[in-house]
N, C-alpha and C positions, 0 to 999 in steps of 0.2 A: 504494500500500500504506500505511496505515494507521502512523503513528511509531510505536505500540504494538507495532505485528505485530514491525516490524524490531527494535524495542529486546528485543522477548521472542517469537522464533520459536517458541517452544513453551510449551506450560501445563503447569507439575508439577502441575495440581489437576486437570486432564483427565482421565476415564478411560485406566488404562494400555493403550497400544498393545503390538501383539505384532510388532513387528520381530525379525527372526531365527528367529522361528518353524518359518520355512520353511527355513531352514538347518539349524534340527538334526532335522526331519524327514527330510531326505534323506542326513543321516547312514544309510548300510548298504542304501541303496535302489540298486537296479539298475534301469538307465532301457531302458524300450523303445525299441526303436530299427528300428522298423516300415518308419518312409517317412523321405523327405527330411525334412521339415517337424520329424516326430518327433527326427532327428539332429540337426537346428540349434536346436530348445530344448532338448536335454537335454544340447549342449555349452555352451550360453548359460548354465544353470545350475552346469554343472560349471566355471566361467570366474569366476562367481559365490563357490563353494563356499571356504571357510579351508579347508580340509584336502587329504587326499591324496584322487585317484580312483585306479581304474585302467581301462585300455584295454586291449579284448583285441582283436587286429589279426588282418584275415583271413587272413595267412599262419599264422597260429596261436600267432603270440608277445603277453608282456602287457606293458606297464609298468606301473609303479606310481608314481607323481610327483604333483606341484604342478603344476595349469595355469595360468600367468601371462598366458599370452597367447593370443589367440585373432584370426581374421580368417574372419566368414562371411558375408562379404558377395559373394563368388565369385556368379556364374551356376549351377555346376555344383555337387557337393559337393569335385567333382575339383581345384576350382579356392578350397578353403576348407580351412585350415590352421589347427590346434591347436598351441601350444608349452607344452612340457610342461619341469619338470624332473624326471629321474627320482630314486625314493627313492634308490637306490643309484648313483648319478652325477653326477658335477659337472660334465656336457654336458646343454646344453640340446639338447632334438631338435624340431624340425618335423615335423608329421604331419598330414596329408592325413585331412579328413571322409570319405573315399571308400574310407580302409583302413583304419577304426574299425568294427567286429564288434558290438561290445559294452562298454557302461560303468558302471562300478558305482562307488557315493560308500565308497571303502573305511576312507577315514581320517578321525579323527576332528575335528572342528571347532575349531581351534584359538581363536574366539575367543567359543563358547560359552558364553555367563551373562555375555559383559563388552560387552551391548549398551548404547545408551543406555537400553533400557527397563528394563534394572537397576540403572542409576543414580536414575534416577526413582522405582520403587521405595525404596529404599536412601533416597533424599531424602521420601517419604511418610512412610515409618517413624520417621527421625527428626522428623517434624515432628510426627508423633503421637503421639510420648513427649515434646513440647512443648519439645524443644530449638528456638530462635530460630537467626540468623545462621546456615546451616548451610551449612558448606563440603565437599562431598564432593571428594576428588581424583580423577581418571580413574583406573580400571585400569589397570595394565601387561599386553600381551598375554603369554600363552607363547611 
């Protein structure tokens, strides 16, 4: 790799990238959940997601929580586990691909507009009102 590349992995002069894009598109989206195939990317993404999903389980109950964890590397869906924190509990629960119904992106993206591509932006702008030296600090998340 190039000294260049590593000393500056990225070009603020690049066309802006749309990172996160696809995160707040699936902001309010309810995922199909047709086949196998279909349940392990639509938890791969909710595994992904800042914000809250919910699961509505085939006995007929939902939660509402953070998925922090995820294992779907199982053979079976029986044998592929989601860990969820629910909104209203301070238990983590484990839950089985196999008793997932239905999953919807309910909550909202907690770290929407503080990607790096809006620092870049943010770093364009000032460079085109011709401020020099420019030091942007990161965001804090919500």
């Amino acid at each position: 790799m190039p000294q260049e590349t590593k000393s500056r992995p990225f070009d603020a002069e690049a066309p802006e990238p749309a990172p996160g894009k696809e995160q707040a598109e699936l902001q309010g989206w309810v995922a199909p959940l047709g086949d196998e195939a279909q349940i392990r990317a639509a938890l791969d993404k909710a595994f992904d997601y800042r914000g809250d999903v919910t699961l509505r389980l085939k006995d007929g109950s939902q939660i509402e929580g953070y998925i922090f964890d995820r294992d779907g590397s199982g053979a079976s869906l029986a044998d592929c586990r989601v860990g969820i924190f629910p909104k209203d509990s301070p238990q983590k629960l484990s839950v089985r691909y196999s008793d997932i119904a239905g999953l919807a992106f309910t909550g909202r993206d907690t770290a929407e507009g503080k990607s790096f591509a809006t620092w870049v932006k943010k770093h364009r702008e000032k460079k085109a009102a011709g401020q020099t030296n420019i030091r942007l600090e990161p965001e804090k998340l919500d």
